[in-house]
C-alpha positions as CSV (number, residue, x, y, z in Angstrom):
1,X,-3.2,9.9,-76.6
2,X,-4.3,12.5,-74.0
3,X,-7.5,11.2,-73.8
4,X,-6.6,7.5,-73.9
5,X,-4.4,8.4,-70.8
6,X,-7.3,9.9,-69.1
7,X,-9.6,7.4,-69.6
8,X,-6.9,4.9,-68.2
9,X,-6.2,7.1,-64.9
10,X,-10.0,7.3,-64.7
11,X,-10.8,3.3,-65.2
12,X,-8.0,2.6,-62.4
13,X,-9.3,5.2,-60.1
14,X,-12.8,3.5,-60.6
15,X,-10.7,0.3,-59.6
16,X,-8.9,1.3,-56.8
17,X,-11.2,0.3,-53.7
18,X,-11.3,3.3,-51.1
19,X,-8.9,3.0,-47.9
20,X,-10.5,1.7,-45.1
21,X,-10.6,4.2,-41.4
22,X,-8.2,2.5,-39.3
23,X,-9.3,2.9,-35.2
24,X,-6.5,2.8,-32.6
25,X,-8.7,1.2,-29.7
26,X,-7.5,0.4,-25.7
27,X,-9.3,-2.3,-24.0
28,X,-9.9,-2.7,-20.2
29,X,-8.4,-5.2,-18.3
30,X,-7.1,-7.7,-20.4
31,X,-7.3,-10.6,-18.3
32,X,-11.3,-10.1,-17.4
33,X,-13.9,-11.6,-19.0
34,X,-15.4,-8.5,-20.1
35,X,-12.7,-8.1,-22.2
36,X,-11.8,-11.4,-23.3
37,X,-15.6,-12.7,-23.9
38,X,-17.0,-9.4,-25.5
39,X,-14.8,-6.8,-26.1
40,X,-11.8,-8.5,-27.9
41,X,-14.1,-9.8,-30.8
42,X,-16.4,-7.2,-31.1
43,X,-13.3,-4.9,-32.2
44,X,-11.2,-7.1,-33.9
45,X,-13.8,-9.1,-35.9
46,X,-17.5,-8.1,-35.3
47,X,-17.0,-4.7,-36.5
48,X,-14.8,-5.0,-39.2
49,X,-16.9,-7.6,-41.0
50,X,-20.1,-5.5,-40.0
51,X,-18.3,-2.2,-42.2
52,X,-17.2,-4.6,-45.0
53,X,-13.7,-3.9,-44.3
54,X,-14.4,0.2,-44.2
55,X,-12.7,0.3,-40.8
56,X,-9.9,-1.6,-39.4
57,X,-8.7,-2.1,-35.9
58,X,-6.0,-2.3,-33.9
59,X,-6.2,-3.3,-30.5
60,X,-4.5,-3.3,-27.5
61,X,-5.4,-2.5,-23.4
62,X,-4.5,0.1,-21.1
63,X,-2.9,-2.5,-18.8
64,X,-0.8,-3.7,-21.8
65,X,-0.1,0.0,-22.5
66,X,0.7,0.5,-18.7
67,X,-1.6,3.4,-18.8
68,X,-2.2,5.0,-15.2
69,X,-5.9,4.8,-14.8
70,X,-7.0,8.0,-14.2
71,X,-5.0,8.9,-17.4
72,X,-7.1,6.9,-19.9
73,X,-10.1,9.3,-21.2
74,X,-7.3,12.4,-20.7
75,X,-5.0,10.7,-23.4
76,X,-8.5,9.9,-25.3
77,X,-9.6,13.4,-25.3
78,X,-6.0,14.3,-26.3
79,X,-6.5,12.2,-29.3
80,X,-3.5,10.0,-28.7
81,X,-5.4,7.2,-29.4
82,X,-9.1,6.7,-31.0
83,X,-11.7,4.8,-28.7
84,X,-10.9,3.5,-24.8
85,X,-12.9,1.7,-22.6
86,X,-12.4,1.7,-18.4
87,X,-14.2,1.7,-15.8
88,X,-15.9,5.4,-15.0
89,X,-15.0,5.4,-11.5
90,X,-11.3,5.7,-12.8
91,X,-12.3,9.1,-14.2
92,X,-14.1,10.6,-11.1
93,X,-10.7,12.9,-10.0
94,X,-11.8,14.9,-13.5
95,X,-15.2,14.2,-13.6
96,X,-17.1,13.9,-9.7
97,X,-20.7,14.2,-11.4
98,X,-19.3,10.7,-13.4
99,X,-19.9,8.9,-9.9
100,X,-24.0,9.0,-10.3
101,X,-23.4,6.8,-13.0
102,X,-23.1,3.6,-10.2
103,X,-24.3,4.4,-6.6
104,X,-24.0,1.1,-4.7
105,X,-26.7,-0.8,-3.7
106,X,-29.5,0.7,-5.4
107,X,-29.3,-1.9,-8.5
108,X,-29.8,-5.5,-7.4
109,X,-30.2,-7.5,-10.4
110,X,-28.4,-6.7,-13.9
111,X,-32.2,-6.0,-14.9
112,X,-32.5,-3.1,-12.4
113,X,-28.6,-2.0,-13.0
114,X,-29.7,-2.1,-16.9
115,X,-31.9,0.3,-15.8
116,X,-30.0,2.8,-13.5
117,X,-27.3,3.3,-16.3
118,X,-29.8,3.8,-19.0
119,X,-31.3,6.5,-17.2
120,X,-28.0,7.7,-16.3
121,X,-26.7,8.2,-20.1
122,X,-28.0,11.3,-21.6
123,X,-25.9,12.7,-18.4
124,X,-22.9,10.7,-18.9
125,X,-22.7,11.9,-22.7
126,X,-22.9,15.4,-21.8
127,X,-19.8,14.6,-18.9
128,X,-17.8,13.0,-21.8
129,X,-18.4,15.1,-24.6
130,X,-17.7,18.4,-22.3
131,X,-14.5,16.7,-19.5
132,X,-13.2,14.5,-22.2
133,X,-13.7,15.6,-26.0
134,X,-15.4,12.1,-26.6
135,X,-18.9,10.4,-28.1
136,X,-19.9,7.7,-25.4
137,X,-20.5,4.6,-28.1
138,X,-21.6,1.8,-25.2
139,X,-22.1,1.4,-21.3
140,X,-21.5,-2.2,-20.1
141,X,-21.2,-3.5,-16.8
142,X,-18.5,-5.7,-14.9
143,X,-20.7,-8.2,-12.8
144,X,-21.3,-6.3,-9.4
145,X,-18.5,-5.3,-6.9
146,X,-19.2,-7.5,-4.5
147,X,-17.0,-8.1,-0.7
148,X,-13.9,-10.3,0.0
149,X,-13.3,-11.0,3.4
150,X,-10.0,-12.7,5.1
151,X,-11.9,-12.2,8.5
152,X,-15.2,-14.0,10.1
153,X,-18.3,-11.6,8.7
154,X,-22.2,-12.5,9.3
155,X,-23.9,-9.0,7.1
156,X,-23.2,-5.9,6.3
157,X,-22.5,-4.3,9.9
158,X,-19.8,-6.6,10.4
159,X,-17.9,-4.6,8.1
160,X,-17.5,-1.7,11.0
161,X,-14.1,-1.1,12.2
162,X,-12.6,-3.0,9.7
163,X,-10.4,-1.5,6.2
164,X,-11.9,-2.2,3.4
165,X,-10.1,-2.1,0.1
166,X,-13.3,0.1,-2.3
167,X,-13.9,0.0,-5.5
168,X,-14.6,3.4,-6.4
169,X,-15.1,7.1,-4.3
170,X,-18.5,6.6,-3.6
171,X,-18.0,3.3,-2.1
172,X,-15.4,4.8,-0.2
173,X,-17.5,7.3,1.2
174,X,-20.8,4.6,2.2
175,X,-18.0,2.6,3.8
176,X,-16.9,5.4,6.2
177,X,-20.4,6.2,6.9
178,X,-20.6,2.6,7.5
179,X,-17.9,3.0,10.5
180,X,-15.3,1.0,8.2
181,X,-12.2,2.4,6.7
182,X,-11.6,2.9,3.3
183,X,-8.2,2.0,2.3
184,X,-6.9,2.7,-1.2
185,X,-5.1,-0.5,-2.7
186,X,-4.9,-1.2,-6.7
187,X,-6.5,-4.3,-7.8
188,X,-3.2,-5.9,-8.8
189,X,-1.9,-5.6,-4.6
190,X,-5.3,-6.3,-3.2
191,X,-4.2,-10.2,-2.3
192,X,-1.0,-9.1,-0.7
193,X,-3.3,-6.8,1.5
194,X,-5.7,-9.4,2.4
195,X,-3.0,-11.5,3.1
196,X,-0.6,-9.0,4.9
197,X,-3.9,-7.5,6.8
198,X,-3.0,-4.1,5.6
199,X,-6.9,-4.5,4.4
200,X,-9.6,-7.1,6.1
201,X,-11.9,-6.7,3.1
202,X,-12.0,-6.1,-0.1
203,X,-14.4,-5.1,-3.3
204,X,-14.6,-6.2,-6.4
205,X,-16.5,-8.2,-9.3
206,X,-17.3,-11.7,-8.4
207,X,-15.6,-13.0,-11.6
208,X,-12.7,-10.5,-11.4
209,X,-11.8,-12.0,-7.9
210,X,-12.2,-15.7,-9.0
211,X,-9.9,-15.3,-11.8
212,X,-7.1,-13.2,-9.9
213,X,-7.1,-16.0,-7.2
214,X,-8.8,-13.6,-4.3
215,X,-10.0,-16.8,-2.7
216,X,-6.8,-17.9,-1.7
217,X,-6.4,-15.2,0.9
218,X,-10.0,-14.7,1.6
219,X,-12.4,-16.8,3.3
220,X,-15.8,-15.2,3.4
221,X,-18.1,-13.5,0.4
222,X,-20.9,-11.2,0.7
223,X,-22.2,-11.3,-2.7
224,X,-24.2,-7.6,-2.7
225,X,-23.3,-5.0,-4.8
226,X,-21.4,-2.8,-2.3
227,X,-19.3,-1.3,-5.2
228,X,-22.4,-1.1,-7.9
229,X,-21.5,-2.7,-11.2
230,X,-18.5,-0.5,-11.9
231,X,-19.8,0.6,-15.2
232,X,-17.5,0.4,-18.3
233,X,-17.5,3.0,-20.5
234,X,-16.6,2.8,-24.4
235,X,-16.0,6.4,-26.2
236,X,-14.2,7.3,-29.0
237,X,-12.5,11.0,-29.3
238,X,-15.0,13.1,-30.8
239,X,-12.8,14.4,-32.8
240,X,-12.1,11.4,-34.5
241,X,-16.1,10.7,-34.1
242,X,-16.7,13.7,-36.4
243,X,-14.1,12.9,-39.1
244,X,-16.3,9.4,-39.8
245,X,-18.6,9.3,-42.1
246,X,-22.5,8.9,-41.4
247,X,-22.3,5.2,-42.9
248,X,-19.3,4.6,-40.5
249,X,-20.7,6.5,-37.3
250,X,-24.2,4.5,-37.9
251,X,-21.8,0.9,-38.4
252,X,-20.3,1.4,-35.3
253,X,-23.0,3.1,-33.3
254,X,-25.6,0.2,-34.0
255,X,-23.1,-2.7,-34.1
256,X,-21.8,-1.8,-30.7
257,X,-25.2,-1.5,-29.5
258,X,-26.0,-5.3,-30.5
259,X,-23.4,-7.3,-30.7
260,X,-21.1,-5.7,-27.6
261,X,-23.4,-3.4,-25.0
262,X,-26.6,-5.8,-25.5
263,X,-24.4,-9.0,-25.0
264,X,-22.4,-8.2,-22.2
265,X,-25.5,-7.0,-20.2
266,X,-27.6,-10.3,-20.9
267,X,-25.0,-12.4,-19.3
268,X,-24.5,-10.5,-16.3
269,X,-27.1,-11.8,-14.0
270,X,-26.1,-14.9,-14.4
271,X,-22.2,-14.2,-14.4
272,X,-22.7,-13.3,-11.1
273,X,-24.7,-16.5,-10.2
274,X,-21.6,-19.0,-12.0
275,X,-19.0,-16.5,-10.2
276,X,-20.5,-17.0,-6.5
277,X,-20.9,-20.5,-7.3
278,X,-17.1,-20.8,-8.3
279,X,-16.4,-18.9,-5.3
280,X,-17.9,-20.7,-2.9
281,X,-19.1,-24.2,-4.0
282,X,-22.5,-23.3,-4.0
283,X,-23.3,-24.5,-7.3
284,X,-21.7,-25.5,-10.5
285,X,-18.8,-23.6,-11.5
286,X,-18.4,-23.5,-15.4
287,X,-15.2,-22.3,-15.9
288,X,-13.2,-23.9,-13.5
289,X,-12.6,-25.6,-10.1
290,X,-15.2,-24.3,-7.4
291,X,-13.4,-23.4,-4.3
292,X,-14.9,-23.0,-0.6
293,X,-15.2,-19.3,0.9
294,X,-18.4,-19.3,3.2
295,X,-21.2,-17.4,1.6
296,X,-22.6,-14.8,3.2
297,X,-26.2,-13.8,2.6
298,X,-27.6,-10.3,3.2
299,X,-30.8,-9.3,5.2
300,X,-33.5,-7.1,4.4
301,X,-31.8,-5.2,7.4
302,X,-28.8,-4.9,5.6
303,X,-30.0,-3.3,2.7
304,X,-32.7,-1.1,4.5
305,X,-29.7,0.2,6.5
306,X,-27.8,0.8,3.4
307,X,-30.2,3.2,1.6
308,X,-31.0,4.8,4.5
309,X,-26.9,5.8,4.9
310,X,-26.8,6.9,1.1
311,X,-30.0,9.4,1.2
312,X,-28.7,10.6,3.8
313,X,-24.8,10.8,4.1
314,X,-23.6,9.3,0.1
315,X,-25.8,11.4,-2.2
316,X,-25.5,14.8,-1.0
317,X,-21.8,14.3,-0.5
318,X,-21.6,13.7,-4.1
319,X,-24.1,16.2,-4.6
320,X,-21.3,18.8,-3.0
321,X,-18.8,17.7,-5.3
322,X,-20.3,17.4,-8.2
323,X,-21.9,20.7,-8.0
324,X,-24.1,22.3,-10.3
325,X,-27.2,21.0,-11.3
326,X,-26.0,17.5,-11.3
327,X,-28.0,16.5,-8.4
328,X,-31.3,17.5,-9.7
329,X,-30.7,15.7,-13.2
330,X,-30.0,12.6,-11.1
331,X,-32.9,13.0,-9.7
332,X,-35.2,13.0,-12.7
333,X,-33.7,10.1,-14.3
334,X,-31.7,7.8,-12.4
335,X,-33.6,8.6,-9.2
336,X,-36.5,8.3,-10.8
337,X,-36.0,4.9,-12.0
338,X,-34.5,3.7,-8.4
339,X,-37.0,5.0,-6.5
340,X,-33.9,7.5,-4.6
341,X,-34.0,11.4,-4.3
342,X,-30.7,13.7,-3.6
343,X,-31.9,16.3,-1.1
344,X,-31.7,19.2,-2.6
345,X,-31.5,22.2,-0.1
């Protein structure tokens, strides 16, 4: 009988199949189409099917969650939930070296940004692993933070003497060395500014602004990337990284990798072109009504002028903050690949 039992217990152990790792995850912003077009399925379909049901996913956003922003990769760390995703310029108060990640203006194209942030990642794994207890799983960008204006603008040194909603410190800081003023409004108020003139201009995504209706209160778009590509960063609590199996890690790791990161960075270029053209009529708009701010094009000048201020005002600033040796790592990857050096006194 005792080995009749045993065999039985055995046989339904064999049977059972094992529990599959369940992932707590917190999207971006819900409403974007990073999140909508890319995210959402890769977590909720992509990878489960990839793992043969060894992980499960719940999902949610940190805008659903009503998560302050600069919160998100603390909680993560904290282990209150098991992978987020936000833009890295929310984490800067913790983490000022984070800010390399996306200098504006150096990264014209989504090719050249592409680029920039792969040269840029062994430093931002080290600045999550060390600020934030988490394993950096994916870098993808938000089409490039480009300038709403509720006021008559011909290039970039119109933009002097007038407040200017930023999308990100660095930003911030080019924009006062522009001879603007950087005011700091959350996304969500940003058409009652414009509309109020508590801010002249504004910077965000192309996309971003044509779905939350910035055209409506703005009338002119300069469609350079005065805010970079406000990278978006996916990590998972390293904690919870290291409880995964190597199967699971490698799953997620190269799933990510092709069927989120790659994705979301192929369509970016041309994002940007179907955003301006919704934007301003120039073009065919695919997702929507085109509407009829005046496009504003950018001269050589502009962007001459605009390197020039961050070699020699931007950069080092951060350089100060960040601290360190920050400046010369920058240097040998991401400056490398842009063409840029930090002085380095």
């Amino acid at each position: 009988m005792t080995t009749k039992l045993a065999l039985m217990a055995a046989t339904a152990l064999i049977a059972t199949p094992a529990l599959a790792e369940n992932l707590n995850v917190v999207g971006s912003w819900s409403g974007l189409p990073l999140h909508k077009q890319y995210e959402a399925p890769f977590w909720t379909k992509t990878l489960p099917e990839a793992s043969g049901g060894d992980l499960e996913v719940a999902l949610t956003t940190h805008d659903q969650m009503g998560l302050g922003l600069g919160d998100i990769y603390r909680l993560l760390g904290q282990g209150v939930y098991d992978v987020a995703m936000t833009v890295a310029d929310y984490a800067v108060a913790d983490a000022p070296e984070l800010e390399g990640l996306d200098v504006p203006l150096l990264a014209l194209d989504a090719e050249s940004a592409r680029a920039m942030v792969d040269a840029a990642r062994p430093m931002v794994e080290d600045i999550y692993n060390t600020r934030f207890n988490s394993h950096v799983l994916a870098i993808a960008p938000y089409p490039p933070q480009v300038v709403f204006c509720n006021a008559e603008i011909s290039g970039l040194d119109n933009l002097q003497g007038k407040k200017v909603r930023a999308s990100g410190r660095m930003t911030a800081k080019f924009l006062e060395a522009l001879g603007a003023e950087g005011v700091n409004v959350s996304f969500s108020e940003v058409p009652g500014a414009l509309q109020k003139g508590v801010v002249d201009c504004a910077v965000t995504g192309a996309g971003s602004g044509y779905s939350a209706g910035w055209w409506e209160v703005s009338t002119h778009l300069l469609p350079i990337p005065l805010g970079g590509w406000d990278s978006v960063v996916t990590a998972i609590n390293l904690d919870k990284w290291n409880s995964l199996s190597e199967t699971q890690q490698t799953v997620i790791s190269d799933s990510i990798a092709a069927e989120f990161e790659g994705p979301a960075w192929a369509s970016a270029q041309d994002a940007l072109v179907n955003d301006i053209a919704c934007l301003t009529g120039n073009g065919e708009c695919p997702v929507g009504d085109a509407r009829g701010m005046t496009l504003v094009e950018a001269s050589q000048a502009d962007f001459d002028k605009a390197r020039a201020i961050l070699v020699s005002e931007v950069l080092p600033d951060w350089a100060e903050r960040a601290g360190g040796d920050w400046a010369s790592r920058w240097n040998a990857s991401v400056g490398e690949v842009v063409g840029v050096q930090v002085p380095t006194n």
